[in-house]
N, C-alpha and C positions, 0 to 999 in steps of 0.2 A: 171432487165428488166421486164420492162410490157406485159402479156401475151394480146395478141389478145383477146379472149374472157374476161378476168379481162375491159380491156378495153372500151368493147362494152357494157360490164354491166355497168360500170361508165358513160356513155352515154347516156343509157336509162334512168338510174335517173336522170340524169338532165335535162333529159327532159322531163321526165313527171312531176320533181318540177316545171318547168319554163310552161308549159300546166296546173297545179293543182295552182299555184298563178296567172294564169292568170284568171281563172275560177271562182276563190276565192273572184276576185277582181270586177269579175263583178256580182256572182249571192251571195257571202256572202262564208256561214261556206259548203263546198262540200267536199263530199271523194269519188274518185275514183274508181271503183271498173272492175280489168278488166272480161269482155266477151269474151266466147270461139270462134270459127270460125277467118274469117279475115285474108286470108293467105297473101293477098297484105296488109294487113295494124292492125291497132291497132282498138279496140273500148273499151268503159271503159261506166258503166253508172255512172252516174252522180249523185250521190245520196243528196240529199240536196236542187232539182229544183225541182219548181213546175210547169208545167208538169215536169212528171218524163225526164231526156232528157239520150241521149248517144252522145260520142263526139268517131268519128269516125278520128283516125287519119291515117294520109296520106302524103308520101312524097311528093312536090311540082313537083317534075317532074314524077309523074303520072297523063298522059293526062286523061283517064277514069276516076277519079272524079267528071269535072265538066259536064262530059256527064250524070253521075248518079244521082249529083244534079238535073240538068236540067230534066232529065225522072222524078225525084218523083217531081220536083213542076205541071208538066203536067198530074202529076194522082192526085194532092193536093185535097183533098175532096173526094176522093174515097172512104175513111174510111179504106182502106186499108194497105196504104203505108204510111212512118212516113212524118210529118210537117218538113221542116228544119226551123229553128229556125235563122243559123247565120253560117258565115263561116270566121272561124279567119285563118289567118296570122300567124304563130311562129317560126323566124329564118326557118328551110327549112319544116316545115312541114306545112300541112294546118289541122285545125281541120271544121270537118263538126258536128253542132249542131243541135239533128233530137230529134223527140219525141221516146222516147220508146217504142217500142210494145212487147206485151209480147208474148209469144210461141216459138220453137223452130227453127236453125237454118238450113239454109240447107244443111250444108256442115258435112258429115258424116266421124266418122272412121280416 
């Protein structure tokens, strides 16, 4: 029998192979690299795009997404807050494609 957690590991790699060939397929040769914080969700930068980007991912029935898309395209030019680039689709997750900023995260400990 399959444990629970054996499971849920099997899961995540396939879905980060099927998010990393999709990625692949639109900006070329990219490796993922994950980023710390994110307790509602996953971020990974995206090494290999130019701008550098991060791919924020996120389960589809997380309403607050596309409230946060929406706040950073209204601060877009700020110079503050990332560009979003593009917002895919994959089986239940959505990924948000934002510029990288570099500095530290807020969430401590």
């Amino acid at each position: 029998m399959v444990s629970i957690n054996t499971e849920k590991v099997r899961r995540y790699k396939v879905m980060i192979e099927e998010i990393t060939e999709k990625l692949k397929a639109r900006f070329g040769k990219v490796n993922l690299i994950r980023l710390t914080g994110g307790y509602t969700n996953l971020t990974f930068l995206v090494e290999g795009t130019n701008p550098l980007l991060v791919a924020k991912i996120v389960h589809l029935t997380n309403e607050d997404t596309m409230n946060e898309v929406n706040c950073l395209n209204l601060l877009q030019g700020s110079g503050v807050t990332p560009i979003i680039h593009d917002l895919l689709d994959i089986s239940n997750v959505r990924i948000v494609l934002m510029d990288y900023k570099n500095g530290i995260h807020g969430q401590c400990c």
